[in-house]
N, C-alpha and C positions, 0 to 999 in steps of 0.2 A: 275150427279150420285146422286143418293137419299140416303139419311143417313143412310137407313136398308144394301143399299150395299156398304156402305164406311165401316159400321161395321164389317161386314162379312171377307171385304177385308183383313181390322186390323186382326183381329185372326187370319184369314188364316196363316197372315204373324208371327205375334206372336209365333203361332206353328212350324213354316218353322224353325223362327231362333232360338225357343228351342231344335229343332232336331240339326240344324246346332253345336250348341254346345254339345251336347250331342255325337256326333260325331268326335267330333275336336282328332286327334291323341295323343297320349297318354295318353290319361284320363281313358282307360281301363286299368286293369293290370299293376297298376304301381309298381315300384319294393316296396321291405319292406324296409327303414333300420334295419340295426342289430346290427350296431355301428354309431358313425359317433360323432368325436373328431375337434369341432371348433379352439381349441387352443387358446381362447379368456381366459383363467387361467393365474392366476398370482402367483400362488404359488409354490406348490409343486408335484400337479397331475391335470391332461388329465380330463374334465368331458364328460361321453359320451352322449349325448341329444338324445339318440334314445329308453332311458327307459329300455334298459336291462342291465343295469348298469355296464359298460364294463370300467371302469375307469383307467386309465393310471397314472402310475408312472415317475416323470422327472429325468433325471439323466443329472446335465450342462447344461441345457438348459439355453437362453438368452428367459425371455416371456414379453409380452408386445410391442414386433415390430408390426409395419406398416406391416395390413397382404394384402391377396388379396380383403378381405370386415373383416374391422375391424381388431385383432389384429392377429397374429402368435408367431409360436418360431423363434428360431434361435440357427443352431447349427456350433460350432466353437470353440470348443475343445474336447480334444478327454480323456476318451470316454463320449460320449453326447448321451443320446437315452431319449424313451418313451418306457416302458415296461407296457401291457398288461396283466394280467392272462389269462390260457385257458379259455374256454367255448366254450361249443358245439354248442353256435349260430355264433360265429364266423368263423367254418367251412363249407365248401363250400359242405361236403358230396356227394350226387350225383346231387345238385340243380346246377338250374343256379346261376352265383355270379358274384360281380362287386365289384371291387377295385377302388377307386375314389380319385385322392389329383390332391392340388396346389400347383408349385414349383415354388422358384427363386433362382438364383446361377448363377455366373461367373465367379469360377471355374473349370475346367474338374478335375476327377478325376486321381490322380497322377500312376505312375507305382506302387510306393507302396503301394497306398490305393485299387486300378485295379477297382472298379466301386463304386458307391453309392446307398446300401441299404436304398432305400426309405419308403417299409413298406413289412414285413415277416413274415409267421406264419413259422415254420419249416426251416429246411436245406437240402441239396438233398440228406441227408443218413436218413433223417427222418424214420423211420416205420409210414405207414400210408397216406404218401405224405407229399405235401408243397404246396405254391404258394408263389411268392414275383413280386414287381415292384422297378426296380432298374433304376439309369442311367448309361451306360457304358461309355469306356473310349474316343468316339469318341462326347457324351455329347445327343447323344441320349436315348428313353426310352426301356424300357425293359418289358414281362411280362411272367410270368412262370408259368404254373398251369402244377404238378404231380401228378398222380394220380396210381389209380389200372389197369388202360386203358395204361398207360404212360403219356408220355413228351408232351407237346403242349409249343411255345414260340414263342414270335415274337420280334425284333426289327426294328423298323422303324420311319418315321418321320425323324423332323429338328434337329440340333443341339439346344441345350436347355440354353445355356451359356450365356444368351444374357442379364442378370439383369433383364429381365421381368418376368410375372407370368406366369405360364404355367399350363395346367388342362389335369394331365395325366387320363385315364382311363382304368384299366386291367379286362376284363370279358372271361368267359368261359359258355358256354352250354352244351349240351350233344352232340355236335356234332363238334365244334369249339372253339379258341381261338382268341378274338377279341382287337386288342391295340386301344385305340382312342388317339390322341393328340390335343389338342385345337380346336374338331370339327373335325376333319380328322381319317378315323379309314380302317385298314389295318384287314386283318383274316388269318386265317389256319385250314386248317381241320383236325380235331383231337379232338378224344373222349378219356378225360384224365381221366376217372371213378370216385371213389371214393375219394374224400379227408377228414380225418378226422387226427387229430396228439393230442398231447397234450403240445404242445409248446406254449409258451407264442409268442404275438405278438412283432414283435419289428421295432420301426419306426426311421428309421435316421442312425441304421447298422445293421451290422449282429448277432450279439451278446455282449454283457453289457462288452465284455474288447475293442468295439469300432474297431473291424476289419471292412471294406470298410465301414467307416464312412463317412457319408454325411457333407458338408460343405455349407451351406445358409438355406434358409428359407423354412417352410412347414406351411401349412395350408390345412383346410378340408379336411378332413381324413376322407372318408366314405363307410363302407362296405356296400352291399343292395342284 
């Protein structure tokens, strides 16, 4: 084969595998973040790395643990949270939206505490809706998107209690609600309309006096 058509060949192929990537899944349309709280602070507030300055408040936290990459909290006493202020990018309105964190714990939630609010914008008397991702008493996850449409929720997956990391994920569209748990994702169909509230977010319970308070560690915390 002569040099002019080895050359030819090269490009052709050049171009082959510029398309090839240019095509590769996911690279179109990927989601935005709106938040997303590493927990790699060691002070006294949450920084949010996603540039819309969505910065969290610690209340008991333990920071500076061994997280899933780098560091996390740890919550174990009560009450312990991360509070949030509103903002109207944090809600889901009629977009699509994803709720993202890493969890570790070895405890189930007790009868007194009845589940662990892992991260919530609203309560289900909210005006306006809510969504939250919680783990229930049997130590599986939880995800709950209200809206003006209704209710959409799913539980499913493993028991979660095992001391290792876990990467829950709660998303909703205009047509469905979607749980993923470490790569494995479960649906239901249901258009849960509008979500907008003016509640502050709150990560590890349900509200600052620490009711179904979370016990063990959280990391990446990302809404998109």
């Amino acid at each position: 084969m002569n040099s002019t058509r080895l050359m030819r060949r090269a490009a052709a192929g050049a171009v082959a595998g510029a398309a090839a990537v240019l095509l590769l899944p996911g690279t179109a349309g990927a989601a935005t973040e709106r938040a997303h709280w590493s927990f790699e602070d060691t002070g006294s507030t949450a920084a949010d790395s996603s540039g819309n300055g969505s910065t969290g408040t610690l209340k008991n936290l333990t920071t500076g643990v061994a997280g899933s990459t780098g560091k996390a909290f740890e919550w174990s006493t009560k009450p312990s949270y991360v509070t949030v202020p509103d903002k109207s990018v944090l809600d889901p309105g009629t977009s699509s939206y994803s709720v993202s964190l890493k969890v570790r714990f070895t405890v189930l939630p007790s009868s007194s505490v009845g589940d662990y609010d892992l991260v919530r914008k609203g309560l289900s008397t909210t005006s306006g809706g809510s969504w939250k991702v919680e783990i229930v008493k049997s130590g599986q996850a939880l995800c709950n998107f209200r809206g003006s449409g209704g209710q959409g929720q799913l539980t499913k997956g493993p028991t979660l209690n095992d001391g290792a990391w876990h990467t829950i994920t709660c998303a909703r569209t205009s047509s469905k609600v979607t749980l993923t748990v470490d790569g494995t994702s479960w649906s239901t169909s249901k258009s849960t309309g509008k979500i907008s509230n003016s509640s502050a977010i709150l990560i590890g319970a349900k509200d600052t006096s620490g009711h179904d308070q979370f016990t063990g560690l959280l990391d990446e915390v990302v809404i998109s």
